[in-house]
N, C-alpha and C positions, 0 to 999 in steps of 0.2 A: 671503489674499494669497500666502503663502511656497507654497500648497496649487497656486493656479495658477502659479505661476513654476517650479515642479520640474511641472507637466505639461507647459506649453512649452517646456523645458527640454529634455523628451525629445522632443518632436517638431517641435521646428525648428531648424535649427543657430543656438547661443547668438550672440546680435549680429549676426546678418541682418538684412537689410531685413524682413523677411517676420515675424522673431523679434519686432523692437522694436515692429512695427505693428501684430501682436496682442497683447503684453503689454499697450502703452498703451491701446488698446480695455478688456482685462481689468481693468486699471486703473481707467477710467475707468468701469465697470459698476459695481467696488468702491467706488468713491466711495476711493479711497484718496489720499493728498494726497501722491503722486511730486513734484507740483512745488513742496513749499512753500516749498523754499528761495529758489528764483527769485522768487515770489511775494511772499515774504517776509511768508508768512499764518501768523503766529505761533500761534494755537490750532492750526491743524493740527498744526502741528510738535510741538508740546507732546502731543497725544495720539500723533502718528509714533513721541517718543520713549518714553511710559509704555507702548504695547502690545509696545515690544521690549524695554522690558524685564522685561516679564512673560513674555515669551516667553521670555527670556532665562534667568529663574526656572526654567520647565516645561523646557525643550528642555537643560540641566544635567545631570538625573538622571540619564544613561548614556552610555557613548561614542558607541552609534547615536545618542542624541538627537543631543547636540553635534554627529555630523560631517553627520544631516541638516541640523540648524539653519544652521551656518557654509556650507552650499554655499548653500542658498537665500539668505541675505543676501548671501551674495557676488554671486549673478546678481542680485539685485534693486539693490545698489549703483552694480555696476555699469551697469543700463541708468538708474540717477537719473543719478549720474557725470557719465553723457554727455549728459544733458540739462540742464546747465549751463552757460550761457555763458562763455567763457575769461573774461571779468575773475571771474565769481564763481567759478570754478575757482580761479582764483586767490589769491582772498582764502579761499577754503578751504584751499586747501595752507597759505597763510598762520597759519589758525586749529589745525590739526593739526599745526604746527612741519616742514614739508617744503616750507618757502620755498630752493627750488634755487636758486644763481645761473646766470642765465640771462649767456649768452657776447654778449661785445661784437662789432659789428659787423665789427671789423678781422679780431678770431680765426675769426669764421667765414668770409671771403670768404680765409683765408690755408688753413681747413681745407675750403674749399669742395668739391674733387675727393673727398678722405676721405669726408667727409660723404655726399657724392650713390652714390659706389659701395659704403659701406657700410650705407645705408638705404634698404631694399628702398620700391622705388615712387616714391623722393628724385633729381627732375631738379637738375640746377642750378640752375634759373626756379626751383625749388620751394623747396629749400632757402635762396635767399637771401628769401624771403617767410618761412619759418618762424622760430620761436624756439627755440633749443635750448637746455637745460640742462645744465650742470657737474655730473653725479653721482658719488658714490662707487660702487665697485664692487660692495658688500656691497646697495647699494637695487637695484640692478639684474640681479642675477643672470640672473633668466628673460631678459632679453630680449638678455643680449651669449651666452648659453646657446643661444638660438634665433638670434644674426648678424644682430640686428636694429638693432646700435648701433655707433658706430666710438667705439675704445678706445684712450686715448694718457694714458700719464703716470698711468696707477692711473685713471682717471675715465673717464667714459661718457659719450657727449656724446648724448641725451635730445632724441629730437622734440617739441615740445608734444605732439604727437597721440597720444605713444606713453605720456605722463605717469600715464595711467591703470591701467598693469601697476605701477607702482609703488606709488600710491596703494592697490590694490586688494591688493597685499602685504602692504602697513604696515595694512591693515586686517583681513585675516585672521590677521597674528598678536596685533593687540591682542587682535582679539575671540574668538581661540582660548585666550586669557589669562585673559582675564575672565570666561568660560563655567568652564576648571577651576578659578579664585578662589571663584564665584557656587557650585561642585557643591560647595567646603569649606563653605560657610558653612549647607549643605543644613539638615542635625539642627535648629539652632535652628528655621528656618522646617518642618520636618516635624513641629514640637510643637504649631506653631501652627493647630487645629484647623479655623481658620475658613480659611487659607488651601492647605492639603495638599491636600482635593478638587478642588476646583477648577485647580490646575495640573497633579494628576493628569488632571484630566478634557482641560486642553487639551494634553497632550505625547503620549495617543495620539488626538486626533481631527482630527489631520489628516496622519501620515504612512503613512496607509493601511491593511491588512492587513497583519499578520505572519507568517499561514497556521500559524498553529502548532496551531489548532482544524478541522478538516477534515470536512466530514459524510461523505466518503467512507471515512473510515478504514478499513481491511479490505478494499474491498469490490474494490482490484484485485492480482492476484495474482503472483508470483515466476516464473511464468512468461509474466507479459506484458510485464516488463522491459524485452527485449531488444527489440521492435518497438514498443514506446513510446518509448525512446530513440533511435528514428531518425525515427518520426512527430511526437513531441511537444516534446521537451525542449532546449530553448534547447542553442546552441552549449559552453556549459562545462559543463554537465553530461553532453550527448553525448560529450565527449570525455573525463571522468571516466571514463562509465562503460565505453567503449574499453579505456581504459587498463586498466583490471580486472580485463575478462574476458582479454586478451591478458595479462597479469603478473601476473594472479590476487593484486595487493597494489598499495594504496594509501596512501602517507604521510599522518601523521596533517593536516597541511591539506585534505589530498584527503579524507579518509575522515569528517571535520567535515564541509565543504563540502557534497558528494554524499551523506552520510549522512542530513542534518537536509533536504537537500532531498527522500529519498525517504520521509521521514516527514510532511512536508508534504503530497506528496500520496497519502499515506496508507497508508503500509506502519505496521504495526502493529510494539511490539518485540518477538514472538516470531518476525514474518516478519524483520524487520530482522536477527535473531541466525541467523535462517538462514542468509537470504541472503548472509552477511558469512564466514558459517563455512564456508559450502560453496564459497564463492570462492579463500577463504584456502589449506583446507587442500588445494586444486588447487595450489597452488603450494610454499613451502617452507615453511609452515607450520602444523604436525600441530594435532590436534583439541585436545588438552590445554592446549597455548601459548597458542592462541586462547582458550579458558576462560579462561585466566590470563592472559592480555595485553591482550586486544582486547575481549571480553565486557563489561567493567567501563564501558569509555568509552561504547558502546551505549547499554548501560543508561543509562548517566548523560545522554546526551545526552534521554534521553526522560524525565527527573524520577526516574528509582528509587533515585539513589545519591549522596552526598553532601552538598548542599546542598539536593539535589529540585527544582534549580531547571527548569523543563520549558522548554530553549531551543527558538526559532525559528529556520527557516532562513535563511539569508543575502541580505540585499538586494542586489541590483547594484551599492549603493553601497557596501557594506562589501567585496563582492567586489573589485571597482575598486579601493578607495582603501587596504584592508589587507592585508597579509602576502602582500607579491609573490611568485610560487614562484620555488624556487631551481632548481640540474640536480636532476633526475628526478622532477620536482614535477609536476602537472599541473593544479593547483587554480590558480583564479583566473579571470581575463575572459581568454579568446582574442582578444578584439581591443583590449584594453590590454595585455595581457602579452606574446604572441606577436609575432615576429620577421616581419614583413609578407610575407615569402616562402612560411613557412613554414606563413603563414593562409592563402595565397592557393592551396600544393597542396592544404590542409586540404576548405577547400572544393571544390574541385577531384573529390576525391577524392569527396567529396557531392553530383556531377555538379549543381551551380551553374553555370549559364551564364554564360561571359569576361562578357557585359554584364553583370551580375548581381553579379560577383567584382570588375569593374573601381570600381562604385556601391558596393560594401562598405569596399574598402581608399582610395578618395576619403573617405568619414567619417573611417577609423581614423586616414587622416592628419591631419584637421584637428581629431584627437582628441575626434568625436562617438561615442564607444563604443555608447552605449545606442539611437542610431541607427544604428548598425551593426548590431546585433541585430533592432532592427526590420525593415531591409530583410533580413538574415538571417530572418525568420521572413515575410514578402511573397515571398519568391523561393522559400521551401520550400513554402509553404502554395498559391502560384499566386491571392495575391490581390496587389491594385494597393492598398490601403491598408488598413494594421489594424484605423483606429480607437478606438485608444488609446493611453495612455500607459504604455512599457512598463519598467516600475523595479523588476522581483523575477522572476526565472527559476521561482518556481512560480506566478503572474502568466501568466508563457510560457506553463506547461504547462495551466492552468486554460483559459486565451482558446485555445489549439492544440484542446484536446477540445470545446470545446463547436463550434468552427467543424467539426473533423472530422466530429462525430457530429451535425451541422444546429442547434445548438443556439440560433447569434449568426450572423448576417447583420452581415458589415463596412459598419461606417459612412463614408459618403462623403460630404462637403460641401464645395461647392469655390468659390473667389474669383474677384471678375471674370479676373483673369490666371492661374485653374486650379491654385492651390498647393492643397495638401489642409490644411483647417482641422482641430484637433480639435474636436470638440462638448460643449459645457457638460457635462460629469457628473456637478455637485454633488451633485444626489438621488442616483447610485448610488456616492459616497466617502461620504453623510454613512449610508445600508444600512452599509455595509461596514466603514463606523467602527465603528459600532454593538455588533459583539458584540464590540470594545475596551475600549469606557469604559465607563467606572463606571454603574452605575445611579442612584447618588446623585443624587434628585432636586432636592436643594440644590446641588449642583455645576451639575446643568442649567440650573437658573434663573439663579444666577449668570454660568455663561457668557451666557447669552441676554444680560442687562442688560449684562453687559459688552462683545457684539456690537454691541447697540445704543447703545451709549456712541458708536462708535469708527465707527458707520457714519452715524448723525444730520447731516443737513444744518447 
């Protein structure tokens, strides 16, 4: 479930029409029980709660896991959320202690003008229909941040409609709490022989590849670099590797970043320490320094040093959501990080077509990043749709060669009103799972039974 909700995730803007009317399809394929609260189908609910918090178990073990796990519940909460009726909306805030008091008639037809021109889309007709809530300023941040609330006397005066940023706050910090409580409590349950496979097997099979394993290793070389990173390589890495050749030096986020993604697709560590050496020592830093400074982190990033731990490169999501760049940084997502003007020469300067440029910075506004990159990599490639789901920039560079060199024919399937649907790919996540998990074939069985637990009519 969490597996489809992070692919339509990336490929339709979150809470569209178009978003909630394929999830609940995917939903309802899954047999999953979105509505049991309305329903009020108590067995469903009972297994809704025990699969999350197994998942809750698996998805602990690491910061990646955690910050994949908490974005997927968060989208999939919030499209339940909204599929609740306002009385049981209600009596849910009620049961999670965020019973707001809701403003008497008088105060609102006294706050009516406030009201309407400080709540974007709120006529007057509208407002005196709606309910509004009394909140504290601390539950509301995001949304008097974004001007979406009128604010008198420390309080926020709260549209019903709007109750669900709040809600969906009070829900990603419980359960950002209770994931690092659940990662303390790890050791005991890692002794527990009968359970350690098994959650190992389900925290990586389903968020995708890590690329950290590559069959190409070696086989592309330090001189094709330079027109691979203007053919192939997603927006932040292009402009990593800009930066590098023009200041022959990259800070250590950039040099993390761009480094684990050129090992990704397959620079080996003896290419790696070249390529980094002969950059370096173009600019202020001689051959020796580099031995002693930079060589070590190389190494290490490829298992030879330290702990030998053999990292992977960077998700989109880790890119996105940690260690913003500061001045002279250059790592991170260009269309999370960058200053909208200064994405808009970026491209530009990538002779991207004004219509092309104007469809990139509409997503960035409405903060669809990873669809920003999509149509960033549709307007480079001169296709009308990818075809997938794009959530890792060596992802980009994988789907970029194999369409360059004829390898994938983009897939297209369209709805009666023409949106581009994605197409089922579970056979090729649960391939690509594959050389993740364990071989354990007592974890495989187990998962199976416990699939079938959770999907049984």
């Amino acid at each position: 479930v969490l597996k489809v909700v992070e692919n339509l995730g990336v490929s339709y803007v979150r809470n569209s029409d178009a978003y909630k009317t394929k999830l609940e399809s995917e939903l309802r394929k899954l047999k999953f029980p979105y509505r049991a609260l309305a329903e009020d189908d108590y067995e469903a609910r009972r297994k809704d709660h025990i699969s999350h918090f197994i998942l809750r178990l698996a998805y602990c073990q690491s910061e990646d896991l955690r910050r994949w796990f908490l974005q997927q519940e968060m989208d999939l909460f919030r499209y339940r959320f909204s599929q609740l009726t306002d009385n049981l909306m209600q009596k849910f805030l009620e049961h999670v202690n965020l019973s707001f008091e809701a403003i008497g008639e008088d105060l609102k037809n006294q706050l009516a003008n406030e009201l309407s021109a400080s709540t974007p889309g709120f006529t007057l007709s509208k407002v005196k229909e709606q309910t509004f809530y009394k909140v504290g300023l601390a539950d509301a941040v995001d949304l008097f941040r974004a001007r979406r609330v009128f604010i008198k006397d420390g309080f926020a005066f709260v549209p019903f409609k709007e109750i669900d940023v709040i809600v969906l706050n009070n829900y990603r910090t419980k359960l950002s709490k209770a994931l690092a409580l659940t990662a303390r409590s790890l050791p005991s349950i890692q002794s527990d022989e009968r359970l350690q496979p098994l959650l190992n097997h389900l925290s990586h099979s389903y968020v995708g590849p890590d690329y950290s394993a590559q069959k190409n290793t070696g086989k592309i070389s330090l001189e094709q670099i330079d027109a691979l990173s203007v053919k192939s390589f997603p927006l932040c890495m292009r402009q990593l590797h800009r930066a590098l050749r023009e200041s022959h030096h990259l800070r250590h986020g950039g040099r993390m970043q761009y480094g684990l993604f050129l090992k990704g697709i397959g620079l080996t560590l003896e290419q790696a320490l070249e390529f980094w050496k002969k950059e370096f020592i173009r600019g202020k830093v001689d051959a020796d320094k580099f031995d002693k400074g930079y060589a070590y982190s190389i190494r290490h990033n490829y298992g030879k040093e330290g702990k030998r731990t053999d990292y992977t490169p960077y998700s989109c999501m880790k890119i996105i959501m940690s260690n913003p760049p500061s001045q002279g940084d250059y790592h991170g997502c260009p269309f999370r990080h960058s200053d909208p003007e200064l994405l808009k020469q970026k491209l530009q300067s990538y002779k991207i077509p004004p219509s092309g440029i104007a469809q990139v910075l509409e997503l960035v506004k409405g903060m669809h990043y990873q669809l920003a990159c999509q149509k960033y990599f549709e307007l480079t490639h001169d296709v009308d749709d990818i075809g997938f789901s794009l959530n890792h920039p060596n992802q980009y560079f994988t789907e970029s060669q194999k369409l360059l060199n004829g390898g994938r024919e983009p897939k297209k399937e369209f709805n009666n009103s023409g949106n581009f649907q994605q197409k089922n790919n579970s056979q090729e996540s649960i391939n690509s799972s594959s050389t993740l998990t364990s071989s354990n074939d007592k974890a495989d069985t187990e998962l199976e039974g416990l699939e079938a637990y959770f999907t049984e009519d």
